[in-house]
ROLO-376223 format. One line per 2 residues: number of its first residue (from 1); their letters; for each residue x, y, z of N, C-alpha, C. Coordinates in steps of 0.1 Angstrom, whole numbers. Example, Ala and Ser with C-alpha at 12.3 -4.5 7.8 and 13.67 -1.06 7.14 Angstrom:
<nodes>
1 = AS = 132 -57 78 123 -45 78 132 -33 78 | 128 -22 71 137 -11 71 129 0 79
</nodes>
This chain:
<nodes>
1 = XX = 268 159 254 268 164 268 260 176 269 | 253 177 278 244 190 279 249 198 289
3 = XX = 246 212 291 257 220 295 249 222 305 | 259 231 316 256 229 326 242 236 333
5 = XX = 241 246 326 229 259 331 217 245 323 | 215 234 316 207 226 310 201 218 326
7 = XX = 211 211 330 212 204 339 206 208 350 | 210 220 355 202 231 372 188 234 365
9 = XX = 189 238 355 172 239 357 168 224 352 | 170 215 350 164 201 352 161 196 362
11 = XX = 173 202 373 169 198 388 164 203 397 | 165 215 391 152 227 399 138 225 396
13 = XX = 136 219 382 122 216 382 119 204 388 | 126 198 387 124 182 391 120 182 408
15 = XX = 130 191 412 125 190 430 117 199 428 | 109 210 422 100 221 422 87 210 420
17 = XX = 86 198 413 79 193 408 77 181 426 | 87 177 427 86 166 440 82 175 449
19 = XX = 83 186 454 81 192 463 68 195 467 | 59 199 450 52 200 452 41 193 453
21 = XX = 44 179 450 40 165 452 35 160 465 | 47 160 475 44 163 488 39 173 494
23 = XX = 36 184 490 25 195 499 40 205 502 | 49 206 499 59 221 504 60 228 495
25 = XX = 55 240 494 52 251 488 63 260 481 | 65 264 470 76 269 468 79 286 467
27 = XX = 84 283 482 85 303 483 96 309 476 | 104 304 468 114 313 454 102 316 448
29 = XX = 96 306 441 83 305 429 78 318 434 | 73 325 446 62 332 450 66 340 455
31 = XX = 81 344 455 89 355 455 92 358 440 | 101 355 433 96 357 420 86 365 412
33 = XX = 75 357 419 60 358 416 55 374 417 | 59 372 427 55 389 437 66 400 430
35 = XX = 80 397 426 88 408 419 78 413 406 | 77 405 393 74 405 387 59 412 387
37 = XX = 48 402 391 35 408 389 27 418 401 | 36 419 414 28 423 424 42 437 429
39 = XX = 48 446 424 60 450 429 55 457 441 | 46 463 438 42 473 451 35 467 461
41 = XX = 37 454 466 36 450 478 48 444 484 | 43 441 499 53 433 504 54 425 504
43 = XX = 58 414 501 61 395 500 56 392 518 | 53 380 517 45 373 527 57 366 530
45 = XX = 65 367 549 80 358 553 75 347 548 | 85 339 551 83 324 549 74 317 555
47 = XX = 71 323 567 65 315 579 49 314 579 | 52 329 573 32 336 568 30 325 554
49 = XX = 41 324 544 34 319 530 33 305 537 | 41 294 542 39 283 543 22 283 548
51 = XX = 22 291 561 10 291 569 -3 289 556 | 1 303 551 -8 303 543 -15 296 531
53 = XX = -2 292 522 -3 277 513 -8 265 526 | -4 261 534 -10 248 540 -26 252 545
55 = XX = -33 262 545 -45 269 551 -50 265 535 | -47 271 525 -50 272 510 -54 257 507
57 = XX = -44 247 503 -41 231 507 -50 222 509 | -56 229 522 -69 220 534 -78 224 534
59 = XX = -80 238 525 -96 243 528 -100 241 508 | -90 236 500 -91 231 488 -98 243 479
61 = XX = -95 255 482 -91 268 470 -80 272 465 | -70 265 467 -57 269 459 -51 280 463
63 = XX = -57 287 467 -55 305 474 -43 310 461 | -47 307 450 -42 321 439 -48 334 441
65 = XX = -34 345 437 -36 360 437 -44 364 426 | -40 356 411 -45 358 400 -45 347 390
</nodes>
């Protein structure tokens, strides 16, 4: 039997992976993202990162920070 903290991150990646299959962007991933490597800014709401992953998406540059 595999325990339980095994299991949530199996399923976290699993929908991190379908999600990103279908085009919905993952704003934990990119909050995260932003604690870690970017602290002295502001994080982009939700409303601005979608916009902006779906702008990124359709004009086919990926729109990475780094």
């Amino acid at each position: 039997m595999r325990p339980p903290e095994f299991i949530a991150q199996l399923w976290s990646r699993a929908r991190q992976t379908a999600r990103s299959a279908i085009g919905i962007p993952d704003y934990d991933g990119y909050l995260r993202h932003c604690r870690e490597h970017h602290p002295e800014r502001a994080p982009m709401t939700y409303a601005e990162f979608f916009s902006e992953r779906q702008a990124a998406r359709y004009r086919g540059t990926g729109g990475r920070c780094c």
